[in-house]
C-alpha positions as CSV (number, residue, x, y, z in Angstrom):
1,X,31.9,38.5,-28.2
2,X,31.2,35.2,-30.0
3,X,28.2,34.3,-31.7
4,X,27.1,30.6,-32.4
5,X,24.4,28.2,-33.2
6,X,23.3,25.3,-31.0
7,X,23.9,21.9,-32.1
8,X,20.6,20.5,-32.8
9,X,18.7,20.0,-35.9
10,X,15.3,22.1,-34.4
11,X,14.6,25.9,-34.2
12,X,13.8,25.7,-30.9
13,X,14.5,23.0,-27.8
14,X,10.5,24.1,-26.3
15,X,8.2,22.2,-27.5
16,X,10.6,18.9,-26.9
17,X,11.3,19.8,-23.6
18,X,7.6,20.2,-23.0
19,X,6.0,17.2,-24.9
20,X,8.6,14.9,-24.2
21,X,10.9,15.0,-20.9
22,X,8.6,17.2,-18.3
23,X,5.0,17.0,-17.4
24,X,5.3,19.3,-14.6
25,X,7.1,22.4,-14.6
26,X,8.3,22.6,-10.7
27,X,10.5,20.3,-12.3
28,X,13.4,23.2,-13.4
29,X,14.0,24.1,-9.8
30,X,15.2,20.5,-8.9
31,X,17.5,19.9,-12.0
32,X,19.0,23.4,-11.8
33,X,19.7,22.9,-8.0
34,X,21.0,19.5,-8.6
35,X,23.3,20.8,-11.2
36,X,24.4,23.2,-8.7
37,X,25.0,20.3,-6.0
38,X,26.8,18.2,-8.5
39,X,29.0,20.9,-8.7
40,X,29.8,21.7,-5.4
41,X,30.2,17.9,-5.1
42,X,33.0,17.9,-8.0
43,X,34.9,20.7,-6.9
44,X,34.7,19.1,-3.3
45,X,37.2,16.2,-5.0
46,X,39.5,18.0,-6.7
47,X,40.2,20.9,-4.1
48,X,39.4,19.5,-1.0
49,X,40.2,23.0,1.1
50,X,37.1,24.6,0.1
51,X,35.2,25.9,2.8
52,X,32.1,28.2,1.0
53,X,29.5,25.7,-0.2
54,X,26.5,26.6,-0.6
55,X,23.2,27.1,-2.9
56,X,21.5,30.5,-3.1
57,X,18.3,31.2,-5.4
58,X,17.5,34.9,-5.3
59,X,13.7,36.3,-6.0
60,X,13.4,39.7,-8.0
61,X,9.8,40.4,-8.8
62,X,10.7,43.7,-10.1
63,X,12.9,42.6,-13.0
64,X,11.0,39.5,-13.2
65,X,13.9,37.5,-12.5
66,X,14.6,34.1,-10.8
67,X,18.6,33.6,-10.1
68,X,19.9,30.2,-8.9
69,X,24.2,30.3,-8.2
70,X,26.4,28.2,-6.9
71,X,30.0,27.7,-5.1
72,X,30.9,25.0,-7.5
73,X,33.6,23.9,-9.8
74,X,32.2,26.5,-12.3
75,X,33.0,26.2,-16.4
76,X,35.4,27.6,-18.7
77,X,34.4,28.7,-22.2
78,X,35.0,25.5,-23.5
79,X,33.0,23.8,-21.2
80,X,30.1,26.1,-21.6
81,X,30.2,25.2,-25.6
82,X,30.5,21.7,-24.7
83,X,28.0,20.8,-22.1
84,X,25.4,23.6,-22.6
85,X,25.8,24.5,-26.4
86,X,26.5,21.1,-27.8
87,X,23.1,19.4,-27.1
88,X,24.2,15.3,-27.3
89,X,21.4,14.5,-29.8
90,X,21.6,15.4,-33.7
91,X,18.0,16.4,-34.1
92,X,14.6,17.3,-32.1
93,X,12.7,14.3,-34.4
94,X,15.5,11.9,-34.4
95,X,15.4,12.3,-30.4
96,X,11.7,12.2,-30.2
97,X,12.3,8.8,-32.0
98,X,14.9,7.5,-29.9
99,X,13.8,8.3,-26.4
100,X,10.3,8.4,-26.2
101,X,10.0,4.8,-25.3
102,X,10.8,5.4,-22.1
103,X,13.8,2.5,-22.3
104,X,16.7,5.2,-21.3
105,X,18.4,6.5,-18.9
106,X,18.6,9.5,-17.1
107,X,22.7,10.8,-17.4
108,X,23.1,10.2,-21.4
109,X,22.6,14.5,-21.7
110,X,22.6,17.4,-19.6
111,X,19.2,18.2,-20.5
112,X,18.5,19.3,-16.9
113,X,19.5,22.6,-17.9
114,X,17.3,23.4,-20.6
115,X,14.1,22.7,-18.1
116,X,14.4,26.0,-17.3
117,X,13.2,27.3,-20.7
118,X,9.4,26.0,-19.5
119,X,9.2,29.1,-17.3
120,X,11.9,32.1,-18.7
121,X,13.5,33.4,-22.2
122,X,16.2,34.0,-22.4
123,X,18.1,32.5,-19.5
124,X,21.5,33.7,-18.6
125,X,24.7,31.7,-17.3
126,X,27.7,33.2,-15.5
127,X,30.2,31.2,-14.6
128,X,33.9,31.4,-13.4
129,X,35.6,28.2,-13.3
130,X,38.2,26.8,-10.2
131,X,40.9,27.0,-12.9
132,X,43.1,30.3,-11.7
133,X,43.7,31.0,-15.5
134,X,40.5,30.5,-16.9
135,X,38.3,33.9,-17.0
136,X,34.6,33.9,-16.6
137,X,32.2,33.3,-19.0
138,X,28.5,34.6,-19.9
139,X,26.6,32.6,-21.9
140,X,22.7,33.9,-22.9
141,X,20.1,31.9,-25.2
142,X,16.4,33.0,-25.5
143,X,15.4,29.1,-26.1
144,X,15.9,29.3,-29.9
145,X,18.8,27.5,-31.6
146,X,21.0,30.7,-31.3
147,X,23.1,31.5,-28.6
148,X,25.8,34.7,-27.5
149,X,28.7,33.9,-25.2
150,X,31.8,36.3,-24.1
151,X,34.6,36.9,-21.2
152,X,32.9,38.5,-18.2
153,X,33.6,39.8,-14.8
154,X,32.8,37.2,-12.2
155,X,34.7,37.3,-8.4
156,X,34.0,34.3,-6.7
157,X,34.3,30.4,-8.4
158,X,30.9,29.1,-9.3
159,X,28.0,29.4,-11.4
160,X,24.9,31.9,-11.5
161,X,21.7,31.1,-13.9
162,X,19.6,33.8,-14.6
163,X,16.1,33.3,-15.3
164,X,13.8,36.0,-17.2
165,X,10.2,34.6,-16.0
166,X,7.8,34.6,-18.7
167,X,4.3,36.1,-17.9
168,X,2.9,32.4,-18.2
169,X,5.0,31.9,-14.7
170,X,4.9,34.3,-12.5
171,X,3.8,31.9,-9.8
172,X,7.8,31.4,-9.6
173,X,8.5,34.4,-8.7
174,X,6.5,33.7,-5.2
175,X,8.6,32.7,-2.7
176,X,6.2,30.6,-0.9
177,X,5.7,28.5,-4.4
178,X,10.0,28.4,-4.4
179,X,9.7,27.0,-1.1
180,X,7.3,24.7,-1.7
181,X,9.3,23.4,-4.5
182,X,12.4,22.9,-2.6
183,X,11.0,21.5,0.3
184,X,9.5,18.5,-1.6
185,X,12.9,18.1,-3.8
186,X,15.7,19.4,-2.6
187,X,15.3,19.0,1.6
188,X,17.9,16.6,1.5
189,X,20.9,18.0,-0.4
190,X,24.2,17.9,1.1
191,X,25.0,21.6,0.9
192,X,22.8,24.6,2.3
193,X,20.3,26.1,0.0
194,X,19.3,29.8,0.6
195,X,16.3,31.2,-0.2
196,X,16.1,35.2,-0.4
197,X,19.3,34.6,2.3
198,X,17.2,32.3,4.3
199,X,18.3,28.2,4.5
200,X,15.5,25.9,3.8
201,X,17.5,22.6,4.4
202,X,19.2,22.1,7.7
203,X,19.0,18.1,8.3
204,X,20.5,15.2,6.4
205,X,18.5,12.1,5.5
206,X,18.1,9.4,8.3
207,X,18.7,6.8,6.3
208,X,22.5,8.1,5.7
209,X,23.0,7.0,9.5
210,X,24.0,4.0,10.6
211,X,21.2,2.6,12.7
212,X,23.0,1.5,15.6
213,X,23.3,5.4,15.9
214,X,19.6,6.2,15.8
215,X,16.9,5.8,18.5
216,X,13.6,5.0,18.5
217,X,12.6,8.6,18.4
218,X,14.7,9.9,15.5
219,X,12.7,7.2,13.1
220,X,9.9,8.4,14.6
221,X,10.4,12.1,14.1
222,X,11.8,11.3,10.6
223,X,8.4,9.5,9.9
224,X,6.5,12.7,11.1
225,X,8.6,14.6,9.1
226,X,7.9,12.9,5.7
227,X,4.1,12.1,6.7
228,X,3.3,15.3,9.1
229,X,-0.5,14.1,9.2
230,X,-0.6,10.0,9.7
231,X,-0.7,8.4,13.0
232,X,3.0,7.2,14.4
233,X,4.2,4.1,12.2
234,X,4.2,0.6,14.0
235,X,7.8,-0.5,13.4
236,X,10.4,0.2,10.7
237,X,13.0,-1.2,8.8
238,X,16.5,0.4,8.2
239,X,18.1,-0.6,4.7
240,X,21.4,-0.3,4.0
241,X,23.0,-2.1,0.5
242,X,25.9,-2.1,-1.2
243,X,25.5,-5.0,-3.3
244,X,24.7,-6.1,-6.1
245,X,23.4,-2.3,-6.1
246,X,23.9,0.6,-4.3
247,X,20.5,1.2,-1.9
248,X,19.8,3.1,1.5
249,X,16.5,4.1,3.2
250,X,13.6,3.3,5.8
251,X,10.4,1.7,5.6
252,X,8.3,2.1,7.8
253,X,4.8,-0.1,8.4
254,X,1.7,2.4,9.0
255,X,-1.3,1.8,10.8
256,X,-3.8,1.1,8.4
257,X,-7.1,2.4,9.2
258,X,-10.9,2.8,8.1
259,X,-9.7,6.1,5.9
260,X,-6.2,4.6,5.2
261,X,-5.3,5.3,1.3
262,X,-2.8,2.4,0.0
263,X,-2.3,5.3,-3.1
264,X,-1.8,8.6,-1.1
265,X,1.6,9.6,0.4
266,X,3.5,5.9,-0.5
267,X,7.3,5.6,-0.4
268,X,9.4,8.4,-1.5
269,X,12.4,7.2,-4.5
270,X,15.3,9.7,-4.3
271,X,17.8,9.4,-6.4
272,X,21.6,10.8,-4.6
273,X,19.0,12.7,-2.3
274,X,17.4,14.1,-5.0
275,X,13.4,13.2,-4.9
276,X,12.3,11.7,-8.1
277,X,8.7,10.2,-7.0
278,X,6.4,8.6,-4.5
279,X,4.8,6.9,-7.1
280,X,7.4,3.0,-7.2
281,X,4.5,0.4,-8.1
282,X,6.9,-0.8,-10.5
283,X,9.4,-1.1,-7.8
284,X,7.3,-2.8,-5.5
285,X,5.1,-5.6,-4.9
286,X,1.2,-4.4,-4.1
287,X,1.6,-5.8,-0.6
288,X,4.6,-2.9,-0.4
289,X,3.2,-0.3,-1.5
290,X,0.5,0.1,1.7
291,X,3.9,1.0,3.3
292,X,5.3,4.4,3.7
293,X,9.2,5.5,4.1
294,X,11.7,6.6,1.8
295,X,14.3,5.2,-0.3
296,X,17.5,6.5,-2.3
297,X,19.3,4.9,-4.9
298,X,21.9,6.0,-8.0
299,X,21.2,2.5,-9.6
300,X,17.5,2.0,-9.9
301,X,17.2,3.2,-13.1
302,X,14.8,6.5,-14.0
303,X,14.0,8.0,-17.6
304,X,15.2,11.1,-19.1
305,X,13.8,13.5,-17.2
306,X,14.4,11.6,-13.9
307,X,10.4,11.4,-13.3
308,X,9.8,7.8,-13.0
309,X,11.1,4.4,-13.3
310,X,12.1,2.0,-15.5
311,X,11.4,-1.4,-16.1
312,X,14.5,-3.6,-16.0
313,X,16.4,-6.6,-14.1
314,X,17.7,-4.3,-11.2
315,X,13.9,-2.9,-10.3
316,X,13.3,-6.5,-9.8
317,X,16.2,-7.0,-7.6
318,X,15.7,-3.7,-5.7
319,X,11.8,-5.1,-5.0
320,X,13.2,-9.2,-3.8
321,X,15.7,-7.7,-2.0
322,X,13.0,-5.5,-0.2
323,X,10.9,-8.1,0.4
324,X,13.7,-10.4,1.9
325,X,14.1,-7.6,4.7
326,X,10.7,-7.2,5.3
327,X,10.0,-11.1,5.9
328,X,13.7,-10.8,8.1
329,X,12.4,-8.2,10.2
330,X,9.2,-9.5,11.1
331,X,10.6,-13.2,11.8
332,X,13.7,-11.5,14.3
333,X,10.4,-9.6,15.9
334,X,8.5,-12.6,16.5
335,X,11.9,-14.8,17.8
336,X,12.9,-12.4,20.0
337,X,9.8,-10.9,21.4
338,X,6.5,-13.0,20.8
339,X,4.1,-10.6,22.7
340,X,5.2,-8.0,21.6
341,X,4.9,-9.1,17.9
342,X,1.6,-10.3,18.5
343,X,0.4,-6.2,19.1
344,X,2.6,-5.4,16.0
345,X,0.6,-8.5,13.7
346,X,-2.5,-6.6,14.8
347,X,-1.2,-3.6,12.9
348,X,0.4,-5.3,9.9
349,X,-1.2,-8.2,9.4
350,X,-2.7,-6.9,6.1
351,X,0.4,-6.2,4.7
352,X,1.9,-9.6,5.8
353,X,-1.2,-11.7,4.1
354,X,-0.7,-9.6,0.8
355,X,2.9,-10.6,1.1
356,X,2.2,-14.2,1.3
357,X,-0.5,-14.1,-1.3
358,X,1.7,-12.3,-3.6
359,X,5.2,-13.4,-3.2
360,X,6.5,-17.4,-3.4
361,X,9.8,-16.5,-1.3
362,X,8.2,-14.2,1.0
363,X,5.4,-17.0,2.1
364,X,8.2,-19.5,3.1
365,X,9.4,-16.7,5.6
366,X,6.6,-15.7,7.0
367,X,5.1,-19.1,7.6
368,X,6.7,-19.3,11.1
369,X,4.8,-16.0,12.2
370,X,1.7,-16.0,9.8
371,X,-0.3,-15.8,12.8
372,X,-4.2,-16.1,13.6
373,X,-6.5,-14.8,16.6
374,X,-8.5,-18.0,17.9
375,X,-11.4,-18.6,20.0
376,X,-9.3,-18.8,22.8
377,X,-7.7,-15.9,23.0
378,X,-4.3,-17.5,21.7
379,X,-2.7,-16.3,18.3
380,X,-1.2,-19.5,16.6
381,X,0.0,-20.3,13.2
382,X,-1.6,-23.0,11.0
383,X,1.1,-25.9,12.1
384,X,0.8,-25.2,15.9
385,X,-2.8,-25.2,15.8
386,X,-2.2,-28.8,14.4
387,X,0.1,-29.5,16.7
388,X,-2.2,-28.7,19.9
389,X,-4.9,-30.0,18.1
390,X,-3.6,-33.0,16.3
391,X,-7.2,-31.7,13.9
392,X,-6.3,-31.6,10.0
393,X,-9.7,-30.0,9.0
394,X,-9.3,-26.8,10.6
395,X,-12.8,-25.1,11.8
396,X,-12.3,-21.4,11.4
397,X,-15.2,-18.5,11.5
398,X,-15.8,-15.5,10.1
399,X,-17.7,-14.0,12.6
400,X,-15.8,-13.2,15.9
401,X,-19.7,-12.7,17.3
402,X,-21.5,-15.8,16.1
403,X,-23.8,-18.2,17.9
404,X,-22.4,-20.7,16.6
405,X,-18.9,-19.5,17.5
406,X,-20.4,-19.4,21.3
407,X,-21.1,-23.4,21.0
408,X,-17.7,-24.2,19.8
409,X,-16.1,-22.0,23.0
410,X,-18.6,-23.9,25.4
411,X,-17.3,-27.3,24.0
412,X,-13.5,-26.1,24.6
413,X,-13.1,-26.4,20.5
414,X,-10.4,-23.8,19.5
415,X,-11.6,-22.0,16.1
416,X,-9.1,-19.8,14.1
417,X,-10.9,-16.5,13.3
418,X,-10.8,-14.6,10.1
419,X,-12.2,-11.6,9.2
420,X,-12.7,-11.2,5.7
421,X,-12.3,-11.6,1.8
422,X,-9.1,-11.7,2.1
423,X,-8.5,-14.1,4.4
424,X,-10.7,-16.4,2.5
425,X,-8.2,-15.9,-0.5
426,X,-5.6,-17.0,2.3
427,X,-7.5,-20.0,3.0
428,X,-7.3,-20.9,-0.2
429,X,-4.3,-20.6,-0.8
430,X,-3.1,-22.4,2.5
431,X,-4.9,-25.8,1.5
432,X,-2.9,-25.8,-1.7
433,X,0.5,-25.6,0.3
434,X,-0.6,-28.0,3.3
435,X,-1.2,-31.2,2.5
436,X,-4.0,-33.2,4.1
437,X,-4.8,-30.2,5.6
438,X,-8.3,-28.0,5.1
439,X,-10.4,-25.4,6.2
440,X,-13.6,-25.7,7.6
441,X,-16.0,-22.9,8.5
442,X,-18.1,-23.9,11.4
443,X,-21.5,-22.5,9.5
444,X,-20.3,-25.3,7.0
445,X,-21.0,-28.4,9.0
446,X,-22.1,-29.4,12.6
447,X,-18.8,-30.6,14.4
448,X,-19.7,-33.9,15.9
449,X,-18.9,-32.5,19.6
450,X,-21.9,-30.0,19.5
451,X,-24.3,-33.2,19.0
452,X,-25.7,-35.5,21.9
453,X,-26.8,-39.0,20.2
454,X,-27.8,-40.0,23.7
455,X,-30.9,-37.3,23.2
456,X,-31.8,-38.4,19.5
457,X,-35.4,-38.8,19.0
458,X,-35.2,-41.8,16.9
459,X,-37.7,-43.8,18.4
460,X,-39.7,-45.7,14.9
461,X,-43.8,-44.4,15.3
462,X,-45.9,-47.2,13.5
463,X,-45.3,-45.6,10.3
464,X,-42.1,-46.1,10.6
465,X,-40.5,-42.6,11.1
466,X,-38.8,-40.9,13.7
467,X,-40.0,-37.8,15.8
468,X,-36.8,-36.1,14.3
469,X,-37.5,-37.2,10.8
470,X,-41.2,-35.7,11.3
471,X,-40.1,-32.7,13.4
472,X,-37.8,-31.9,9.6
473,X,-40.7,-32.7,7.5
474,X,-43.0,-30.3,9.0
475,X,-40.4,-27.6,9.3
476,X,-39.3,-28.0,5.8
477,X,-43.3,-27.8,4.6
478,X,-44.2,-24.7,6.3
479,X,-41.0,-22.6,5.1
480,X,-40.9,-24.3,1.4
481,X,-37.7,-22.5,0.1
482,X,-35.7,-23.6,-2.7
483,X,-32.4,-24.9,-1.9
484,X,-33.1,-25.8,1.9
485,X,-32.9,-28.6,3.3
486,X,-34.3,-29.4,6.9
487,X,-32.5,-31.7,9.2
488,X,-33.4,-32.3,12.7
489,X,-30.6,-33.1,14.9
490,X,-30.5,-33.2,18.7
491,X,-27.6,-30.7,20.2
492,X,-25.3,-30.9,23.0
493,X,-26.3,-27.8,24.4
494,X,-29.8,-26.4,24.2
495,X,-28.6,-22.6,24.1
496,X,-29.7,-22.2,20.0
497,X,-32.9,-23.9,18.5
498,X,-31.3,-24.2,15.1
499,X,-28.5,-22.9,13.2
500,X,-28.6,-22.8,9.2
501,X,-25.1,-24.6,7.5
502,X,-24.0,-23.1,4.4
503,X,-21.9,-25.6,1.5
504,X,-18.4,-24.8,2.1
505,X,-17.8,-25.9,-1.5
506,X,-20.5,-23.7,-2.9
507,X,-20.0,-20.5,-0.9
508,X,-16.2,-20.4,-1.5
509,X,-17.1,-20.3,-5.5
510,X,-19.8,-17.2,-4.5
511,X,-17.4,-16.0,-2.5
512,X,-14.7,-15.8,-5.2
513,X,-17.3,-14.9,-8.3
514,X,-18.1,-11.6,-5.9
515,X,-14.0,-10.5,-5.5
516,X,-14.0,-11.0,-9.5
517,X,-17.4,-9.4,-10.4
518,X,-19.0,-11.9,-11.8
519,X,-22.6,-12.8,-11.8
520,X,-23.4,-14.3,-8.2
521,X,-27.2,-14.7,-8.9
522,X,-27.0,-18.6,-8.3
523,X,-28.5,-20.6,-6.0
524,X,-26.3,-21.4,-2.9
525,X,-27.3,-24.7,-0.9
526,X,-27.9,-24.5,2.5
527,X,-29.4,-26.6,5.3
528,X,-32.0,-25.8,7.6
529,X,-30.7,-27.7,11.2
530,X,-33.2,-27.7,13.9
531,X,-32.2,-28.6,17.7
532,X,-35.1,-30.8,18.8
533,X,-34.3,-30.6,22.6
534,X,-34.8,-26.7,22.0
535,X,-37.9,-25.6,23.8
536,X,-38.9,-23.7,20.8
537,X,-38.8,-26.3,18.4
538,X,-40.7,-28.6,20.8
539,X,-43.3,-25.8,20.5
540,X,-44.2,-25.4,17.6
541,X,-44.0,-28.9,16.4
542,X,-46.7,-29.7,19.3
543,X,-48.7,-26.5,18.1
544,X,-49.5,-27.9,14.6
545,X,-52.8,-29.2,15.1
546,X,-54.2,-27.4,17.7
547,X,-52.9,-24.2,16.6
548,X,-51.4,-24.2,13.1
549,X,-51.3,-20.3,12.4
550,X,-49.5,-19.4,15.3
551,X,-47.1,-23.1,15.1
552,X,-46.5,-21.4,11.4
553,X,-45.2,-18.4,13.3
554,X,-43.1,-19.7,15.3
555,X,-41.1,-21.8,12.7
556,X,-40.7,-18.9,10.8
557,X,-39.8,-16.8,13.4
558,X,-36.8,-19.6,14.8
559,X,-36.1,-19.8,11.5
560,X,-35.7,-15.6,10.6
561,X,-33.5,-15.1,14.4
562,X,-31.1,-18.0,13.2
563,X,-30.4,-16.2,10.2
564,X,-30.3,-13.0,12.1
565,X,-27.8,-14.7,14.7
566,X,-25.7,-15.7,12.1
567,X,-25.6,-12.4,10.0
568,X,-27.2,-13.8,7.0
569,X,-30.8,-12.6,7.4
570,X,-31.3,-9.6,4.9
571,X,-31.6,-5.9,6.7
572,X,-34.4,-5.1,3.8
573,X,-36.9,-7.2,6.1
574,X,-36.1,-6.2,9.3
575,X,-39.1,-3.8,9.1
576,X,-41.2,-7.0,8.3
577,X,-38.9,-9.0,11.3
578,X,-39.6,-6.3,13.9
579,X,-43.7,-6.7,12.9
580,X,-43.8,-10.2,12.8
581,X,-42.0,-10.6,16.1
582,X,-44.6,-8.5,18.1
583,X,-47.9,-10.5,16.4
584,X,-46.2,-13.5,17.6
585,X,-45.5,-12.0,21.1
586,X,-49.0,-11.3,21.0
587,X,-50.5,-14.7,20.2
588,X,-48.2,-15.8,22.6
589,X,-49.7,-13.7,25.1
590,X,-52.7,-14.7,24.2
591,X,-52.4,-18.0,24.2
592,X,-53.9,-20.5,26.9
C-alpha cells in the first residue's frame, strides 16, 4: 500500500469547496453522476461492444453510507494519482485569487469530485479500468491533504465512490431526498440511473428529436412534464443550432395570468443534459424570461462549479439568436394562419411588446404582426390602420368601456385599444419610429366628427356673448377648480352631457413620472366640455335664477357622473356621490 500527499498548498480542500465553488450541497449528487456519465460516454468510444451501461447509487443507513458506481471506462493507478490526487491548482489562496471572479470556466479541474466532501469523510474510490492488464485500484482520503491508495479486488470495469455521511447530512441518506436530487438534475442522462435497484430516468429530452418527428402532444406533455402545475403553453418553438455554437431545446410561450410569476419556474439551462439552472437572465432579454422551456448547450459558458453563467460574447449570441427565432415563429404564424394568430397574440402579446420595447432587431420583425384590438372588432397593425384610414393622428383609448369610446363607435370612427402602462410606453415608442405619425387618446381632444356646428348656439345677446360662451361661464363659476377649463360645445349626438379632455402632452409626462416613482403631485390640465343640446345642461343653465341651489346641484352632479363615466372620478367620494345623487333626486321630485 502507497501512501501520498495531495498536491495542493492547503490542509484541507473543505472550506474551499464550501466558500468558493458550491452554495448548495445537492450539488455532489449531480457532479458525481455526471462523472459517472462521462464515463460511460468515454468507454462508449473506445469499445463500442459494451452492452452494461448503467448508473446505480446504493442507500445504507446502517453504515451511514451513500455509494454511487458506474459501468465506465474506470482508472488505473496512474490515473487515480493524476486526475484525483493531483488537484490542477498550486494552492487553496492562490486559487481563491484566481477564480473567484467568476471569469472561468467550468472543465479547467476535476473539482466535481471533491463536492462530495460537503456531506462525507472519508470518501472511498474503487475502480477497475477497461484496460485487461491494469488491476483495480482503491483510493481513500478523509478530505485532508493526505491520501492512501493500493491494488484491490474489483470484477466488473467501472468505478464505485463510497461516501461515509457525516452526521451534519443524514438527510442524504433518505431516499426520497436522493430522488428528489436526481429528478431535478439528472432526469435526462443518457444512461439509466438506479436508485436502491429502481430506475428513476426512463425518457430522453424532447428537444434531442427532430421536430418533424414530434406531435403536438409530445411538446405538450414535455411542457407538463417540466411545469406539472401551469396551464398548457400557447405555442412553442423547437431550437436546433449547430452554428456558430452548439444549441438545442424548446421554448415554449405560457399563458400569462393574474397570479403569473415572470421569476418562478423560468427556462431550464442544461448543460450535455445535465441541469445547471433555471435562473438565465443573463442569457436572456427581460421580454424572454416570462417564457418557460428548456435549453441545453456545451458552449454557453458556466463557472467553476457549473452553477451559473457567465458573461461573455457567446451569452450574447445564444440570447440574438433566440430572439431571431422567436420574431420567426411568430411572423410564419401570422403568414400562414391570421386567425389563428390573432387567439395566440391574445396570449402573448405581453411578451411580444416587451420584445419590441427591448430589442432594435426584434421590433423590425414583429412590426408586420404587432397587432392591436380596435373598436371594431378588427385587430390591425399601426400601418394598416393608416392604410384603411388614410388618419396620421391615430385616436386610441384606454378604456375598452368608455363613453366616450361609445361616441366614436356611433360615428363609425375605428379607435385602436390599449390597455395599460405598458402600452403607453409602446406608444411612445411608436411615434419615434413613425414619422408624421401620432397617437391620440380620444379623452385628449374632441374629434371634429362628434361635433354638429349646424346646432352651435352662437347667436351674439346684446352683450355680445353667445348662449355657449354663457352656458361655460356659469359652469366654470359654480365648480371653481384649479386647472379646469369649461368649454361649451354642441355635440353630434346628445347621448353624454359632457365629457372632461385630459392634455395628452401633460398626462403622458404623469404617466411616465408614475412608472419611474417620481413625485406626480402636479397639476394636470384638463377641460371641462359641456354638450349644450344635452337636456341636462339645458337644465340647469335655465335653473340659475329661479332655482340656484338645486341648478348648483345639477352642474356638479353632470359634472361628478362624467368623471365617473370616464373612470377618473376618485372612489374615496363615492360615499359623498351616492348622497349627493339622492338629495338631488329629491329636489328633483320635488320640483314644480
Amino acid at each position: 500500500m502507497t501512501k501520498g500527499t495531495l498536491s495542493i498548498n492547503s490542509e484541507n480542500i473543505l472550506p474551499i469547496i464550501k466558500k468558493w465553488l458550491y452554495s448548495d450541497k445537492d450539488i455532489f449528487v449531480r457532479e458525481l453522476v455526471s462523472n459517472s456519465c462521462d464515463a460511460i460516454s468515454k468507454l462508449k468510444v473506445l469499445d463500442s461492444s459494451k452492452s452494461e451501461m448503467r448508473i446505480d447509487i446504493t442507500i445504507n443507513k446502517e453504515k451511514k453510507t451513500l455509494v454511487i458506481s458506474d459501468t465506465g471506462l474506470g482508472m488505473t493507478k496512474e490515473e487515480v494519482e493524476k486526475y484525483i490526487a493531483q488537484i490542477a491548482f498550486s494552492g487553496a489562496e492562490e486559487f481563491v485569487k484566481n477564480y473567484k471572479s467568476e471569469d472561468q470556466f467550468i472543465g479547467h479541474f476535476g473539482l466535481g469530485f471533491y463536492s462530495a466532501y460537503m456531506v462525507a469523510k472519508p470518501v472511498e474510490i474503487l475502480t477497475k479500468s477497461y484496460k485487461e492488464e491494469e488491476k483495480a485500484v482503491h483510493w481513500v482520503c478523509d478530505g485532508s491533504s493526505e491520501y492512501t491508495i493500493d491494488y484491490a479486488e474489483k470484477e466488473k470495469v467501472g468505478t464505485q465512490i463510497t461516501l461515509h455521511v457525516q452526521e451534519d447530512s443524514l438527510e442524504y441518506l433518505e431516499e426520497n431526498k436522493i430522488r428528489q436530487i436526481l429528478d431535478q438534475y439528472c432526469k435526462f442522462l443518457p444512461y439509466p440511473i438506479f436508485l436502491n435497484g429502481n430506475q428513476i430516468n426512463s425518457k430522453d429530452p424532447l428537444w434531442l428529436k427532430n421536430p418533424k418527428d414530434c406531435s403536438d402532444k409530445d411538446y405538450l406533455e414535455f411542457y407538463r412534464e417540466l411545469y406539472p402545475l401551469e396551464p398548457d403553453p400557447v405555442f412553442w418553438i423547437h431550437l436546433n443550432v449547430d452554428y456558430p455554437f452548439h444549441l438545442k431545446g424548446i421554448l415554449y410561450f405560457p399563458k400569462i395570468h393574474r397570479q403569473f410569476d415572470a421569476n418562478k419556474s423560468a427556462i431550464k439551462l442544461f448543460c450535455n443534459r445535465v441541469f445547471v439552472s433555471d435562473n438565465c437572465k443573463d442569457l436572456f432579454l427581460d421580454y424572454m424570461t416570462v417564457m418557460r422551456g428548456a435549453i441545453d448547450s456545451p458552449d454557453i459558458p458556466l463557472n467553476v462549479s457549473r452553477s451559473y453563467l457567465q458573461s461573455d460574447q457567446t451569452v450574447k449570441q445564444v440570447g440574438n439568436h433566440i430572439s431571431k427565432k422567436i420574431a420567426d415563429r411568430l411572423s410564419s404564424l401570422f403568414k400562414s394562419d391570421k386567425e389563428k394568430f390573432i387567439e395566440t397574440f391574445k396570449e402573448v402579446e405581453t411578451i411580444v411588446k416587451l420584445g419590441v420595447l427591448q430589442d432594435e432587431k426584434f421590433y423590425e420583425k414583429s412590426k408586420e404582426f404587432l397587432l392591436w384590438p380596435t373598436s371594431l372588432d378588427n385587430w390591425l397593425t399601426v400601418e394598416e390602420y393608416i392604410e384603411n384610414t388614410k388618419l396620421k393622428k391615430i385616436p386610441y383609448s384606454m378604456d375598452s368601456s368608455s363613453t366616450i369610446l361609445d361616441l366614436y363607435k356611433e360615428k363609425g370612427i375605428e379607435v385602436l385599444l390599449a390597455h395599460g402602462q405598458l402600452d403607453s410606453a409602446l406608444i411612445s415608442f411608436l411615434e419615434a419610429k413613425l414619422s408624421d405619425t401620432s397617437f391620440q387618446r380620444i379623452d385628449s381632444e374632441i374629434n371634429d366628427s362628434l361635433l354638429d356646428p349646424s346646432k352651435e348656439k352662437t347667436v351674439l345677446d346684446q352683450d355680445g356673448k353667445t348662449l355657449a360662451g354663457k352656458m361655460a361661464q356659469y359652469f366654470q363659476s359654480l365648480l371653481n377648480e384649479k386647472e379646469l377649463e369649461v368649454e361649451a360645445k354642441s355635440f353630434a349626438l346628445d347621448k353624454i352631457p359632457a365629457m372632461v379632455i385630459y392634455d395628452e402632452k401633460s398626462r403622458r409626462l404623469k404617466e411616465y413620472m408614475m412608472m419611474s416613482s417620481a413625485d406626480t403631485q402636479f397639476p394636470l390640465k384638463r377641460s371641462f366640455i359641456i354638450n349644450t343640446n344635452h337636456k341636462l345642461v339645458e337644465k340647469a343653465f335655465q335653473l340659475k335664477d329661479k332655482k340656484p341651489e338645486l341648478s348648483k346641484k345639477l352642474v356638479k352632479h353632470i359634472y361628478d357622473i362624467t368623471l365617473l363615466g370616464q373612470k377618473e372620478y376618485n372612489p374615496k367620494n363615492l360615499n359623498t356621490f351616492i348622497s349627493d345623487s339622492i338629495t338631488l333626486l329629491e329636489d328633483l321630485v320635488a320640483c314644480d
